[in-house]
N, C-alpha and C positions, 0 to 999 in steps of 0.2 A: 936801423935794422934790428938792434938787439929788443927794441920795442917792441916791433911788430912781432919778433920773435917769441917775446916772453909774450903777447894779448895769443897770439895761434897756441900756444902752451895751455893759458889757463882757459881760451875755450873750448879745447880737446876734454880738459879735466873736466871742466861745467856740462861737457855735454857729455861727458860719462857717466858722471854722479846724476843729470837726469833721466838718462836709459836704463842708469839700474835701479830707481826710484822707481821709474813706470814700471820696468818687470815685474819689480816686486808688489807693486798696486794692481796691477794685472794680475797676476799669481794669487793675491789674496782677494780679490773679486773672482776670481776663476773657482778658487777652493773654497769660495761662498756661496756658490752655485749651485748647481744639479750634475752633475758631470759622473760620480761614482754614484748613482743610484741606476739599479739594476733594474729589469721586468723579471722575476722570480718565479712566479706560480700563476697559475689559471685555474679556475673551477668553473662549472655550470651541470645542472641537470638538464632534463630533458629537451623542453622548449626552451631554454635560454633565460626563463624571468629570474633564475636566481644564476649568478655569478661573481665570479669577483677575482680580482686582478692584485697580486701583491708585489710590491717595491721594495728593495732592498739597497741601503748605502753600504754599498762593499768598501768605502773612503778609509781611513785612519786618522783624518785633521778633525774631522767633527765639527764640521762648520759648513756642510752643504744645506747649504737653510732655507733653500730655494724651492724644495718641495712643495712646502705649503700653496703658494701660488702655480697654477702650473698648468699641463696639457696632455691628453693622453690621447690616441686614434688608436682605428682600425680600419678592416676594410670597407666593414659598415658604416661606422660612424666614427666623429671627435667631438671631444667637448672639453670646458677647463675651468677650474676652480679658482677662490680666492681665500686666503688664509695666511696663517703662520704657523711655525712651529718653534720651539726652542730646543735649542744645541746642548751638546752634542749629538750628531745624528749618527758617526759612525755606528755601525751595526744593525739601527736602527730599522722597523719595516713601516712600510705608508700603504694601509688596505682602503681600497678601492672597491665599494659592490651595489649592488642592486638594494633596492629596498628591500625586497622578498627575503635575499638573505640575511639582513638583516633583522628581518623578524623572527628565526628559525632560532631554536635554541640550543645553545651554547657558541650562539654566533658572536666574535668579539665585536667591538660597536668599531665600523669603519669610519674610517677618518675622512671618505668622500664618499656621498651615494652618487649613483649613475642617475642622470635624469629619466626620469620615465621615456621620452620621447629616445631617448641612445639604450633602449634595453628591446631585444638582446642587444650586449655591445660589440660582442666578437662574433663568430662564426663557429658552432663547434664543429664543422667538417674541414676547419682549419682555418688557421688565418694568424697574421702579424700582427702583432700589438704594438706601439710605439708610444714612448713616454718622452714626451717633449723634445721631440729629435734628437736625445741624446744616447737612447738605446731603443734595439727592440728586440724582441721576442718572437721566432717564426716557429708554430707549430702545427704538424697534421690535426687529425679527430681528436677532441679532448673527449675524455670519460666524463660518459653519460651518465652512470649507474647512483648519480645523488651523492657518494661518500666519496672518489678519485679525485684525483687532483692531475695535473701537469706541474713539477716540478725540476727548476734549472738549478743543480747543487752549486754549480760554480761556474763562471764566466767562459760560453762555448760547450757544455760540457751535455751530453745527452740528456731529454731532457726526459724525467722519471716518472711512473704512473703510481702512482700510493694512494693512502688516507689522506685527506686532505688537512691542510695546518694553519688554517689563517692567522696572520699576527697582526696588530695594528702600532701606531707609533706608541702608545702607553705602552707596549710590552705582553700584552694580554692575547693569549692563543687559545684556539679552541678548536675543536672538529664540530660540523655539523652533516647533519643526515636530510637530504634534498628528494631521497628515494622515493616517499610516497606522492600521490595524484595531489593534486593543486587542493588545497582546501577550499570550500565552499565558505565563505562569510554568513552571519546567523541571517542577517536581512535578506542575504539574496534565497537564502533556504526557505523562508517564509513567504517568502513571493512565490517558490516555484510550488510550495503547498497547496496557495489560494487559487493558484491559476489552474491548479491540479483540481481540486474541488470546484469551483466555475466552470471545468469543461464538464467533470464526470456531472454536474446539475444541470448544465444545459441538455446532455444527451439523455439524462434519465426525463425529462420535460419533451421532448421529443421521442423521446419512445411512448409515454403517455397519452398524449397527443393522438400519435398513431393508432393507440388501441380502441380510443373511442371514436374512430373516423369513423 
């Protein structure tokens, strides 16, 4: 009896010392994760080809390393990257945007573009945005006017219309200006010139025509 006594003893200990072994392997896969990374701010101008989506680890371990890899939706569309980053990430932000905005200047260089095929990727007459099922972000009309932003200062917390502030994971912030009309490309301007001069040739060759009928 004292036998069986002392093996129920030491497998109470053995199975203790392995539940607090898994907690704690659990806990450090947990805080490796994505778990404190926030949806922070939204931008877009008019049609939607320029926006961009910002991330924020509100964590303090600095070891949510999970971003790099990962998933983002809306009501429109999802899509999801492949990458890495290195730690620590507390505080850190992870921008997400369009190519467009990426070309605009003093845009910081985002750490994911949106595929052409998910742009627009939100809704600016409103819509949730969700980052890897771990948070999201529900907002009315985003500001249109190219320079606004939607900004969530803190967890819950209304969310704010200003200058917009993108940051990316290097730390690099910038404002840009989305205000004016789409730009035209030099190639496509030279097409609409030729096309422009081949119709005004065909019509002055038919006005000619006419005169000597």
């Amino acid at each position: 009896m004292r036998n069986l006594a002392g093996y129920a003893s030491g497998f109470r200990k053995s199975l203790g010392a392995l539940t607090g072994a898994f907690l704690l392997f659990h806990g450090a896969m947990a805080s490796a994760g994505i778990h404190t990374w926030d949806v922070v701010e939204v931008f877009s101008n008019a049609d939607g080809s320029i926006q961009y989506v910002e991330l924020l680890d509100r964590g303090t371990t600095g070891t949510e390393t999970g971003v790099g890899s990962s998933s983002i939706s809306s009501s429109l569309t999802s899509f999801s990257w492949t990458g890495s980053v290195i730690g620590p990430t507390n505080g850190k932000s992870f921008l997400i945007a369009t190519a467009g905005f990426a070309a605009l200047p003093g845009a910081p260089v985002p750490d994911v573009i949106i595929p052409a095929v998910n742009v627009p990727f939100f809704d600016t007459a409103g819509d949730t945005v969700t980052f890897a099922a771990v948070d999201s972000l529900a907002f009315g009309p985003v500001p249109i006017n190219g320079t606004d932003s939607l900004t969530e200062p803190a967890p819950l917390a209304t969310l704010v219309a200003g200058t917009n502030t993108p940051k990316n994971y290097a730390g690099v912030t910038g404002t840009v200006d989305a205000s004016g009309p789409p730009s035209v490309p030099s190639g496509s301007m030279w097409m609409v010139l030729l096309t422009t001069s081949l119709l005004l040739g065909l019509g002055f060759a038919r006005l000619r025509r006419h005169q000597h009928a």
